[in-house]
C-alpha positions, 0 to 999 in steps of 0.5 A: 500500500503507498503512501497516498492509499494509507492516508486515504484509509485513515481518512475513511476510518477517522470518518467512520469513528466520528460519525458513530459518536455522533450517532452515540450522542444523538440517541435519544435519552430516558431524560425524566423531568423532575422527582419521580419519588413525589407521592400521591395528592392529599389534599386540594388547592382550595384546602391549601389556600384555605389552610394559609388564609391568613398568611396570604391576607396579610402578604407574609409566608409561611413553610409548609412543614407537613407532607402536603401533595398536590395534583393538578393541570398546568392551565398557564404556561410560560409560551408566549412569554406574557407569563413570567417565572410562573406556572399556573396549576389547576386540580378542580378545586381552585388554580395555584400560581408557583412561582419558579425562577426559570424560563422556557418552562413549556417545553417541559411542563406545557398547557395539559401536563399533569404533576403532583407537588410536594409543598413540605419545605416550600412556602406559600404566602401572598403576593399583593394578598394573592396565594402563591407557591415558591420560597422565601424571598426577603422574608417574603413570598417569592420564586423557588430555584428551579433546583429546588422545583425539580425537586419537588414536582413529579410529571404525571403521564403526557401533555393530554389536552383534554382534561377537564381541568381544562375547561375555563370556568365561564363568569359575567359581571355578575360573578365579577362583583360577588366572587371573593378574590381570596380565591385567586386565581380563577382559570375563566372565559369571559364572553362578549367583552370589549377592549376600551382601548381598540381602535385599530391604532393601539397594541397590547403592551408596546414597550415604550408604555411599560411600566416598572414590571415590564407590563401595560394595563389595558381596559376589558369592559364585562357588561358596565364593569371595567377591569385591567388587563395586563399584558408584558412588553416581552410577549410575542404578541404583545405589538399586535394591534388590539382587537376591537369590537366584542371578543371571547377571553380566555385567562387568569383572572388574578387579583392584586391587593383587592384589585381584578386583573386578567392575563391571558396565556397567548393571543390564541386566547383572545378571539 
């Protein structure tokens, strides 16, 4: 064999080396997200909301030291980017807002995943008299690493669209004035609305009008009663024009120290 032959046999083989690490690598992986060691629910978010009332009402937080699981539906992601650090859980019973420091939270725990979490060690306190899950911040309620969120959250099955915790609850003026806003969050529709701003001139949250959250308030009229819809600069919808005339809204309904706001997940909530 001369010379040029052996270079050109090294060449080949060094190809063919390469190549199967590559293929080594690019197998898929069992990758599990989160603690597949979570138990099982015993308890519900409205039993967990109500058992810390009063830590919530009063804005402190409190560590959750009994072995509390809950389970439930994401019903709010992080996708278009008009949720921030949070996810929106919802079992039947009430929706909890858990607060995680982390993006790109979607691609793991997307709209129609099921999980259980395990509160003991994390706390639960209020923002603006709102419940939420997370850690301690300041001495007050705030994101959990997301070190400490896989941890605690077991990824039940697949993505399925069609639980019912799915199904916004329907609600009016009426519900809007009577609901107690302890309760907060609400997954909700709300049919037959208008944008008081819309005017085919004005966007949802143009960046030059956010305000020290990064967000905008617009105006949703219910019937004859107005509340805030809030809206991130950083959404990708958050340029688009706002849609006049009566629309359908789907979204969390929160509340902040006594006060509705609405946000929506995507502008597919908005029809």
């Amino acid at each position: 064999m001369n010379i040029k032959n052996f270079k050109l046999l090294l060449v080949s083989l060094w190809g063919a080396v390469f190549s199967g690490c590559m293929d080594h690598h690019d197998d898929p992986t069992n990758y599990t997200y989160g603690n597949p060691a979570v138990g099982e629910a015993n308890t519900t978010i409205a039993d967990l909301k109500t058992k810390y009332a009063g830590i919530v009402s009063s804005n402190k937080a409190e560590e959750v030291q009994e072995n509390l699981v809950i389970s439930g539906v994401v019903v709010g992601d992080d996708e278009s980017g008009n949720i921030y650090k949070n996810l929106y859980v919802n079992d039947g019973s009430g929706t909890l807002v858990v607060g995680i420091n982390a993006t790109g939270l979607y691609a793991f725990l997307p709209v129609g995943q099921k999980i259980a979490i395990n509160c003991k060690g994390l706390y639960v306190g209020g923002y603006g008299s709102m419940a939420q899950l997370g850690t301690l911040y300041q001495g007050k309620i705030g994101r959990m690493p997301e070190y400490t969120w896989k941890e605690h959250v077991k990824v039940i099955g697949q993505p399925d669209l069609s639980y019912p915790e799915l199904t916004p609850m329907e609600i009016d003026e009426a519900w809007l004035s009577s609901a107690n806003k302890a309760d907060a969050a609400f997954f909700v529709k709300i049919n037959d609305a208008e944008f008081v701003e819309a005017d085919g001139l004005t966007q949802y949250a143009p960046e030059a009008e956010g305000d020290g959250g990064n967000g905008v308030n617009r105006t949703l009229k219910v019937g004859n009663t107005n509340i805030p819809f809030r809206t991130s600069t950083y959404a990708n919808f958050s340029t688009e024009y706002m849609k006049m005339g009566k629309v359908d809204v789907t979204g969390l309904l929160t509340q902040y120290n006594g006060e509705w706001q609405l946000t929506v997940r995507t502008s597919r909530d908005i029809q």
